[in-house]
Structures are given as C-alpha cells and as structure tokens.
C-alpha positions in Angstrom: 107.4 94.7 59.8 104.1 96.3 61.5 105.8 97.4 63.9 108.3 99.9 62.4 105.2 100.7 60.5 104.5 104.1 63.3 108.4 104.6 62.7 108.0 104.9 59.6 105.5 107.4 59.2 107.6 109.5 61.3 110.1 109.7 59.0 107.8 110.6 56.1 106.4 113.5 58.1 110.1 114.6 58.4 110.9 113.9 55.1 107.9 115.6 54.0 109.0 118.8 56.2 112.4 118.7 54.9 111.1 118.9 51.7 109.4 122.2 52.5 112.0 123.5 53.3 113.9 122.8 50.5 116.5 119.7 52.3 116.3 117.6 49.3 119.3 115.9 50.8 117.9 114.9 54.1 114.5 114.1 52.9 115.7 112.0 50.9 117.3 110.1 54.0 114.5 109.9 56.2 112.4 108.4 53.1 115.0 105.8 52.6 114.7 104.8 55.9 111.4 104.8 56.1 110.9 102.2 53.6 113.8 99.7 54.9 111.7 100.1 58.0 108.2 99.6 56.4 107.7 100.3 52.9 105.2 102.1 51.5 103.6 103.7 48.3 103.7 107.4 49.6 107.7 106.8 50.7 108.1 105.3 47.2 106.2 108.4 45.4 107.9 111.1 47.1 111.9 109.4 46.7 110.5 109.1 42.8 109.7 112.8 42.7 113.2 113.7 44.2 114.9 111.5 41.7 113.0 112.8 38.9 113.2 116.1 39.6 115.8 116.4 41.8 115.7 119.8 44.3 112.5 120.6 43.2 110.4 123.7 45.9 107.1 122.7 46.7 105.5 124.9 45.2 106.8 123.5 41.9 106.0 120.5 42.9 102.7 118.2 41.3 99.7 119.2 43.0 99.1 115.1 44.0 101.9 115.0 46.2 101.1 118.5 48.1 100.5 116.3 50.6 102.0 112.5 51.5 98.9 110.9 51.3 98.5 112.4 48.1 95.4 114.5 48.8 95.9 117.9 47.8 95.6 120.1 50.7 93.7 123.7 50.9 95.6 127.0 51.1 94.0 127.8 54.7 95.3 126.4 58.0 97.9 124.3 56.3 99.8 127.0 55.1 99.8 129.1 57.9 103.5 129.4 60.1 103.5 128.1 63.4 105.2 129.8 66.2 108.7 129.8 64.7 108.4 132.2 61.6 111.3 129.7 60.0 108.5 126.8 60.7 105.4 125.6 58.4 102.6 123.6 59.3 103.1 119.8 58.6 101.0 118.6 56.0 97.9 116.4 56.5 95.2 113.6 55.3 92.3 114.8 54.4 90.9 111.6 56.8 92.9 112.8 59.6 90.7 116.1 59.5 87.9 114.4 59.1 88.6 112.3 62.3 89.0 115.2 64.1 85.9 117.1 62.8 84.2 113.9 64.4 86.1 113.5 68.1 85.1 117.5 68.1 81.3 116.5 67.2 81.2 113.9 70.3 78.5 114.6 72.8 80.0 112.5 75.6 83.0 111.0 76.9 81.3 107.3 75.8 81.2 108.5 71.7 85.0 109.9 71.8 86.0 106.6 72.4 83.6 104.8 70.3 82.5 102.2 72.9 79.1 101.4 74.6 78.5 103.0 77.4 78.3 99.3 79.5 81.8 99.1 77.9 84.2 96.9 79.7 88.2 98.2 81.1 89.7 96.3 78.2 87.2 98.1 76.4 88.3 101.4 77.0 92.2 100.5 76.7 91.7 99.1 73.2 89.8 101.9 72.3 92.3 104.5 73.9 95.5 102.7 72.6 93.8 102.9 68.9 92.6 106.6 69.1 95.5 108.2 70.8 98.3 106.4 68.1 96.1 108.2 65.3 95.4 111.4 66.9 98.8 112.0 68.6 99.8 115.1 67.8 103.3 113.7 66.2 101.4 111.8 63.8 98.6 113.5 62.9 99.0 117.4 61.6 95.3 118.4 61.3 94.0 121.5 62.7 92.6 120.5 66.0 94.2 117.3 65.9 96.0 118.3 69.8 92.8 119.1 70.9 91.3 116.2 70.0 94.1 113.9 71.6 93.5 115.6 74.8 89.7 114.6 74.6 90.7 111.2 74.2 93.1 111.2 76.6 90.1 112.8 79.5 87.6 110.4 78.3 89.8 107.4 79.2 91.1 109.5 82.2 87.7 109.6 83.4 86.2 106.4 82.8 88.9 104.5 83.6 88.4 105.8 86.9 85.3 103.8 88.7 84.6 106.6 91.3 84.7 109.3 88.0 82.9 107.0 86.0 80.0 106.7 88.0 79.8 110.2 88.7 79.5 111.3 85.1 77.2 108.3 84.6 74.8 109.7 87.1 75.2 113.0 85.7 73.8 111.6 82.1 74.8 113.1 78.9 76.4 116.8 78.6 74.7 119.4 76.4 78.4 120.7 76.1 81.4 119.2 73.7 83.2 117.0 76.0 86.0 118.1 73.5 86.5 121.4 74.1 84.9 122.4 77.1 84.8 119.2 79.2 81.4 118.3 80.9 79.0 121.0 82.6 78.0 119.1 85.6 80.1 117.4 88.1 83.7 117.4 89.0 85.3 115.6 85.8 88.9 117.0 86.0 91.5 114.0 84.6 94.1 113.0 87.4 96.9 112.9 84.5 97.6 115.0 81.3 96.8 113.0 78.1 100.7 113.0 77.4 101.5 111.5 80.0 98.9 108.8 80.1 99.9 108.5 76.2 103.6 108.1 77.8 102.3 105.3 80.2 100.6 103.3 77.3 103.5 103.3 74.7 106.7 104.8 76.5 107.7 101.8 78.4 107.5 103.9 81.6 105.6 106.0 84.3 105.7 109.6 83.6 108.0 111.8 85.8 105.8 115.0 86.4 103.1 112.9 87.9 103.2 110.3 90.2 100.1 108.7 88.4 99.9 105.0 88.6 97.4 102.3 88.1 95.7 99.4 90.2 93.7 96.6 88.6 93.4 98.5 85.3 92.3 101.8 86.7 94.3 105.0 87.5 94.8 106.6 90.6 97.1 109.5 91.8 99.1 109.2 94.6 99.6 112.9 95.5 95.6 113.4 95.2 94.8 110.9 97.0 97.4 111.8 99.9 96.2 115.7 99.7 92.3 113.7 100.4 93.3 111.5 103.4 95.2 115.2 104.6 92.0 116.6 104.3 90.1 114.9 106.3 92.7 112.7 108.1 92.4 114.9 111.2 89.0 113.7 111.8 89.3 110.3 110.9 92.5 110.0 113.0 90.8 111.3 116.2 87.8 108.7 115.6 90.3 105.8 115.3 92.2 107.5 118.5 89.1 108.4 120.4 88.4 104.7 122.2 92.2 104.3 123.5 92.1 107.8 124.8 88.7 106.9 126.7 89.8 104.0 127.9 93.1 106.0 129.4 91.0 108.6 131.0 88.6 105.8 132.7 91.5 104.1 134.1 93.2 107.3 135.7 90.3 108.3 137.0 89.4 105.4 138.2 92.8 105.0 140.0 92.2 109.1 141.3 88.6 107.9 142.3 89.1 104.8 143.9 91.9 104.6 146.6 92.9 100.9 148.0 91.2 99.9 151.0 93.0 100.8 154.2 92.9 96.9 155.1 93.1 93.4 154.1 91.2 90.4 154.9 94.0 87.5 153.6 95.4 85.1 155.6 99.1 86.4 155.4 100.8 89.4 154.5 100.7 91.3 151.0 101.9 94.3 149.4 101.1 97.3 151.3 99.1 95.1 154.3 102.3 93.9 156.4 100.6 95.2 160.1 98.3 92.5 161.7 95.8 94.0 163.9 92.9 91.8 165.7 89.0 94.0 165.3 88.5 94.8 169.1 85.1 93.3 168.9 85.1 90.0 167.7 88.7 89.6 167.4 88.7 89.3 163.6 92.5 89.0 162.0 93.3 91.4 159.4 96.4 93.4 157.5 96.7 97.2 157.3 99.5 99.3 155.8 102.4 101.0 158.0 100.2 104.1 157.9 97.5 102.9 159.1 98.0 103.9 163.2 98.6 107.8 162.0 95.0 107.9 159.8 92.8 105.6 161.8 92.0 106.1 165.6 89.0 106.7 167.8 85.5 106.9 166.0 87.2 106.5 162.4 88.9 103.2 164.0 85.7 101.0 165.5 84.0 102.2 162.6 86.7 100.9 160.1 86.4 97.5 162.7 82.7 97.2 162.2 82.9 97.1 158.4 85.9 94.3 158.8 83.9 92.5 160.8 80.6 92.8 158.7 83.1 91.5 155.8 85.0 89.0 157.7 81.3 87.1 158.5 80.3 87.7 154.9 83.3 85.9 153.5 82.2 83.1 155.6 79.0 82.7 154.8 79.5 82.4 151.4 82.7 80.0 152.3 80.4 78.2 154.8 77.6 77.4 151.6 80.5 76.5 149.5 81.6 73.6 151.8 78.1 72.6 152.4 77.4 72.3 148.8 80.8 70.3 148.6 79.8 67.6 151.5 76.3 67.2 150.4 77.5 66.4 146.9 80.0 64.2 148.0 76.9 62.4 150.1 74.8 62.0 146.7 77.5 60.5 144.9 78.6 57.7 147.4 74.5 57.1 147.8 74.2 56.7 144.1 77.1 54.7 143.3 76.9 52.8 146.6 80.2 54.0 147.6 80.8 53.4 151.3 84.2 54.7 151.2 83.3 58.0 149.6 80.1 58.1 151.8 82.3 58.0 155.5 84.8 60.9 154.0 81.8 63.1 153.2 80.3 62.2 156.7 84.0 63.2 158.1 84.4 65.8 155.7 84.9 69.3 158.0 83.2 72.5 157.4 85.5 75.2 159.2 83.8 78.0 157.7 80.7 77.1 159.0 82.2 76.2 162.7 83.5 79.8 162.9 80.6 81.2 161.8 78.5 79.7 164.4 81.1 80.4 167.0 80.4 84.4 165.7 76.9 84.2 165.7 76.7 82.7 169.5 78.8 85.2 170.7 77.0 87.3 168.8 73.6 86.8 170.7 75.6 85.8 174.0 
C-alpha cells in the first residue's frame, strides 16, 4: 500500500547499511520486510544479489548496486566515516543530491518551497509536507541533505507566520542563501526547530521541548509570546489600571475636600441632623448634628443662620414656580377640554410655597 511505501524505504536504507557492514543476515530481513510492506525493484535487486552471491563485502559487490537506487556513487563524501569510526555514510540518489544542490541555490524563502510568493496557507503546507518527507534527514543521505531540511523547515516557519511573513515581504528578496545563512535583514528567527515542526506534521503529536502550537493554520509560541506581553505588560497594565485608580483618588479627595454641611434643610430628621434648631431671624426650621452647639456660636452661628435662611427662601422659590406652573396647567386643560370640574380644583388648588414666601418677604420689608 502507499502508505508503508516511506516504511519501506526505511528498511532498505537499513538493509543497505547492514550490508556495509557485512550483516548479510539482517539485511536480508529488513529487505524482506520492506517488500511485504511495499514492494519494489531496488528491494527485489539487492535480496537477488544476497541470494546469488550470498555474504558478499561491498566492495565486491557490482558497481550498479553501490548504491539502492542503482546509481553508482563517487568515492568523496560518501565514503567518508561519520562520527562513530565503526559508522559509514548511508548511501544516496544521485537525485537526492541534486535536490539539495537546488534547496542550497534558493534566493528566498518563497523558491525553497517552490510556491508563488501570493501563495496561499494550504499552499505552504502542501509544499512543506512534500519537501520535508524527501529531505528528512532519515530518508535522504546526501551531503547537505540536514541542512537543507532545516531550510525548509524556516521557510514554512516563517511564512506560516503572518506577522513574519510580512516582515520579510517588506524586506524583499535577500542577496544571501536563505539556506545557510538565513536572511540579512530583519528579525527572521523560526519560533520552532524544523524537527519538531516535522514532528507536528507526521508524528501524531505536539513536540515536547517546545510548547509550539498553531491557530487557524499558523504557528505561534506560547512561551514567546508570554516573554512579549512580560515585556511590556507593565506598561500596558498601568494604562488599563490608570482610569480606576483616578477615579479612586477623585473620590477620596473629594470626600477629604468636601465635608457634609453642618445642617439640613428636610422636614424631619436624618442621619447625622437629629437637633432641630429655629434661625433666630426668621424662624426657619432646620437639623444639625449633636456637635453642632460645641463648633457654632456667636459670629460663626448668625452667619451659618443667614445662609439657612438665604437657602430656606431659595427652596421656595423654586417650589413656589413649581406649583404655579402646576395650577396654571391644570387651568389650560379644563379651559380646553371644557372641564368644569378640573377647572374649580385648579381654582382651589393651594400654593403653600408661595403663601410662605410672601409671608417672608413682608416681614422681610416690615
């Protein structure tokens, strides 16, 4: 089936090693189970060598099959040890190097992935998904081949990312290999490594060394873009903070700044005005606190009367207009409608506010 066809492959490269190596016996296993799994001509070729030649060195070996593909490989980088002296490098299609010599050739992020650079977000994930199956490092063996997956991997990286994206659109094309060097101008760096981003395509899962994740098709990172918010969080929460804390500081001030009124003009007691008192003057009823004898006396006291007064005959004025406005409406209503009951209870209709006020303004001038 196509898809053990990947599987497969693997266990030709690990045939193909054993082989080097000189493990006839468990080359020969990984081949046989790469062709119940997806058969193939090279699988086919290289369990036919075995059987006709049994343990047979490499070296010994055909030159068509010094490779799987059967392209017969160069004495240079292919033959050289890795890291582990016991180790040799894998072998190699001669049109795996070749893609590599190209990814290494790209001038921008836009030609590693082979799209358009008005290239859609599915786009860029066919593109990747494609590119980083061939290049991946477990499949292809090609000098270069790692660093040309981690290309691929920071050109999707980056334009996946809008933000990123338009960055390095602004910035145009870079005179630089995108594949070695990453671009020269602007601040490009991927927010995941390409193995893990290869792990988040095709490994079922989200990597554990980063908490990388993505929204709407485009990848963010967590920790990054808590460490941003930190950075300038400070700031951003004293601006959000700023109009309760002014509002809090008006009000207490206010509160310092403006102490109750030593007196009350209501008709009955309230809170903190239980004492009635009579203004000497005009004999205007009003409350005061149990204090009030202790703070106010002499000058301070027939001033404090005056202003009750001056209130006391403001109140009624406007009380006095308020009943007038009330009878005369009344009046206008039972004229218009021909009302003669409404029209005698505005006639009998009582303005006390405006009695009283009289009565003050006669004793007044009196």
């Amino acid at each position: 089936m196509e898809v053990n066809r990947d599987e497969a492959e693997r266990c030709i490269d690990i045939a193909t090693a054993a082989l080097s190596c000189c493990q006839t016996e468990k080359a020969r296993r990984f081949l046989e189970k790469a062709q119940r799994l997806f058969p193939t001509a090279k699988a086919k070729a290289l369990l036919e060598l075995i059987a006709q030649y049994g343990f047979t060195p490499k070296e010994e070996m055909p030159s068509d099959f010094d490779s799987p593909n059967g392209q017969q490989q160069t004495s240079g980088e292919d033959s050289r040890p890795e890291a582990k002296p016991s180790e040799t490098s894998k072998p190699y299609a001669a049109d795996h190097q070749d893609a590599v010599r190209r990814i290494k050739q790209c001038k921008d992020f836009y030609e590693i992935l082979g799209v358009q650079k008005d290239a859609s977000e599915e786009e860029l994930k066919r593109s990747y998904r494609k590119l980083a199956l061939k290049f991946h490092p477990d499949k292809n063996h090609a000098p270069g081949a790692t660093e040309a997956f981690k290309a691929i991997g920071n050109a999707y990286a980056v334009l996946s990312n809008v933000n990123k994206r338009r960055q390095y659109d602004q910035c145009g094309d870079e005179k630089s290999n995108p594949s070695r060097q990453g671009p020269a101008k602007g601040n490009f760096e991927p927010d995941i490594s390409p193995e893990d981003l290869f792990n988040m395509f095709f490994g079922g899962g989200y990597p554990q060394s980063h908490a990388n994740g993505y929204t709407n098709g485009r990848m963010r990172n967590p920790r990054r873009e808590r460490r941003e918010r930190q950075g300038d969080g400070g700031l951003a929460l004293f601006v959000q903070v700023m109009p309760i804390l002014i509002l809090v500081i008006v009000s207490a001030l206010s509160q310092i700044m403006v102490n109750s009124p030593p007196y009350s003009l209501s008709f009955r007691p309230s809170a903190g005005y239980t004492q009635k008192r009579l203004t000497e003057n005009l004999k205007v009823p009003y409350y005061v606190g149990e204090q009030f004898s202790k703070e106010f006396s002499g000058g301070i006291l027939k001033n404090l009367e005056k202003t009750v007064e001056d209130d006391y005959i403001s109140n009624l004025r406007n009380n006095c207009w308020k009943e007038k406005q009330q009878k005369e409406g009344m009046l206008y209503r039972a004229r218009y409608f021909g009302d003669t009951d409404l029209y005698q209870r505005a006639q009998r209709a009582r303005t006390p506010s405006c009695a009283k006020l009289s009565e003050i303004t006669a004793s007044l001038h009196g």
